[in-house]
C-alpha positions as a Python dict, from the first residue, in 0.01 Angstrom:
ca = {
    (1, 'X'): (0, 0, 0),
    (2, 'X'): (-149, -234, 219),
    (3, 'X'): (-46, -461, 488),
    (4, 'X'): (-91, -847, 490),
    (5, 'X'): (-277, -871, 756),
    (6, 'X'): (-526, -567, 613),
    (7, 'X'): (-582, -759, 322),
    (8, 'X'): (-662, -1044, 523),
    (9, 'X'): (-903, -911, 716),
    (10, 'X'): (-1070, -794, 335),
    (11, 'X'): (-1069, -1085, 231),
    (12, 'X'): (-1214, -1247, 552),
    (13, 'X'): (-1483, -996, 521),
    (14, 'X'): (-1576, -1079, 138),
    (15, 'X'): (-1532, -1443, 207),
    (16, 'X'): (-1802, -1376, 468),
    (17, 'X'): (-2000, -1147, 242),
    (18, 'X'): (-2014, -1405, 5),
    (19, 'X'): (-2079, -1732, 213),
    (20, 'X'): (-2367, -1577, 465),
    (21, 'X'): (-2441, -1209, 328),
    (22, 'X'): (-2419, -1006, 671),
    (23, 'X'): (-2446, -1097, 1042),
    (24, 'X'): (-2793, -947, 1002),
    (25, 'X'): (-2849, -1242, 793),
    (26, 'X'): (-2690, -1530, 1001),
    (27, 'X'): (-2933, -1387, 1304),
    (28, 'X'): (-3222, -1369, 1141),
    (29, 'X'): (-3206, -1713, 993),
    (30, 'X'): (-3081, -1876, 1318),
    (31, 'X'): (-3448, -1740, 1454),
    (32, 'X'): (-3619, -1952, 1227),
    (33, 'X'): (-3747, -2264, 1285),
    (34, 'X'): (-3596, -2565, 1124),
    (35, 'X'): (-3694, -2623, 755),
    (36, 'X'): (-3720, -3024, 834),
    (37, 'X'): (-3870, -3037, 1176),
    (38, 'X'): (-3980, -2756, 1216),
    (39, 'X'): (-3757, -2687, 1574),
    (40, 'X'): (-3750, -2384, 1682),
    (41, 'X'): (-3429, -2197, 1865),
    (42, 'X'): (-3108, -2187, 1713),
    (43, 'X'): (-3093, -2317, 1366),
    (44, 'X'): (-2771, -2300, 1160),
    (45, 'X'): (-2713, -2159, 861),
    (46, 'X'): (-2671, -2452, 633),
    (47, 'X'): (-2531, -2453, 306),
    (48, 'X'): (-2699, -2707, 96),
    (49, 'X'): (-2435, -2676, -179),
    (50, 'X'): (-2098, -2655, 10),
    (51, 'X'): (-1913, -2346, 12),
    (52, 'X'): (-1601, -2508, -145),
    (53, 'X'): (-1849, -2595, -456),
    (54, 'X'): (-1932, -2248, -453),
    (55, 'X'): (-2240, -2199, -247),
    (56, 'X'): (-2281, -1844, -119),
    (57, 'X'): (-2634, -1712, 133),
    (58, 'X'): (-2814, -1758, -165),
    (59, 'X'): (-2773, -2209, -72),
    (60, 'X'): (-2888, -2154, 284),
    (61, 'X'): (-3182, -2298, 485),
    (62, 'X'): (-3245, -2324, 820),
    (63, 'X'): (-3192, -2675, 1004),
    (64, 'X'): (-3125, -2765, 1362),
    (65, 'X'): (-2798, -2876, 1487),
    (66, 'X'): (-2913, -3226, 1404),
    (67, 'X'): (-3072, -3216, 1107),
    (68, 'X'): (-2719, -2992, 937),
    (69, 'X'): (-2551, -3296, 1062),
    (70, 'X'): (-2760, -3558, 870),
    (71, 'X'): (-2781, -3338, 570),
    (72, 'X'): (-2402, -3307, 565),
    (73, 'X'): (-2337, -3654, 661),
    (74, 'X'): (-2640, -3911, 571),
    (75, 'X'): (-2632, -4059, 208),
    (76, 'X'): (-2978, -3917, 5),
    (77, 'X'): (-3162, -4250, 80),
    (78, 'X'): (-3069, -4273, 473),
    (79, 'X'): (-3161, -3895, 447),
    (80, 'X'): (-3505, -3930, 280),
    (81, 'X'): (-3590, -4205, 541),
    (82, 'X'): (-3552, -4016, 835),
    (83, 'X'): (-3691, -3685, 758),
    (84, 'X'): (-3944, -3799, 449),
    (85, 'X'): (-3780, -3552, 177),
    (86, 'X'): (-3479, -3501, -29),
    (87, 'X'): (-3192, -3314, -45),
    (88, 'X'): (-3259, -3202, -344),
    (89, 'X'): (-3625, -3082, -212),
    (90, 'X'): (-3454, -2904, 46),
    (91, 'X'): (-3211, -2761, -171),
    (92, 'X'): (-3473, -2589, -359),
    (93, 'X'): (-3621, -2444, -40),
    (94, 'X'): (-3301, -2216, -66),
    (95, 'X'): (-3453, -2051, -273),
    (96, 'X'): (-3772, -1902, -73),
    (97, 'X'): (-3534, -1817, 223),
    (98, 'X'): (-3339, -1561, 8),
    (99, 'X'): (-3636, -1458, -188),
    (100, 'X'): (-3913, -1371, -67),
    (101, 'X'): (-3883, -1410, 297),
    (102, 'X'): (-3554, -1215, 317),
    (103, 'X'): (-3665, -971, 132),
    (104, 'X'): (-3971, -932, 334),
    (105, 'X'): (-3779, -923, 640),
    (106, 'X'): (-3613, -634, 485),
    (107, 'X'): (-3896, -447, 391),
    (108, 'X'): (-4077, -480, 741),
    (109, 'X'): (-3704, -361, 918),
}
């Protein structure tokens, strides 16, 4: 039988698992440059649908410290203004960083 704290830590892990795929993962996107301007160093790994709604590594994109900020803080016109697309067009960028480009990444490991 196991411990609290060992199932815990499991659970820690799969919440992690689930939210950002592997560290692997988490690295390699905070290498990219951000998907709005386009800075390069550390991006984060934003969520563009909020883990508590159920977004998992397959909701991420790269975006500078600044630009996660906006995204998780400016309303969608404010937003639009300042970086000339939506959160919704961003949203769907998701998308290309899971599949292809991870995948490629993969592939060329």
């Amino acid at each position: 039988m196991k411990t609290t704290p060992e199932r815990k830590r499991e659970r820690k892990k799969e919440l992690f698992a689930r939210t950002f795929h592997s560290q692997e993962r988490v690295e390699w996107i905070r290498d990219l440059p951000c998907a709005l301007t386009g800075i390069e160093g550390e991006s984060h790994n934003a969520h563009t649908k909020s883990r508590g709604s159920g977004g998992t590594y397959h909701h991420i994109v790269p975006l500078s410290f600044l630009a996660h900020r906006d995204y998780d803080e400016l309303g969608e016109e404010d937003f639009e203004a300042r970086y000339g697309r939506t959160k919704y067009k961003l949203a769907t960028l998701a998308e290309h960083y899971y599949q292809p480009m991870w995948e490629e990444h993969k592939k060329n490991d």
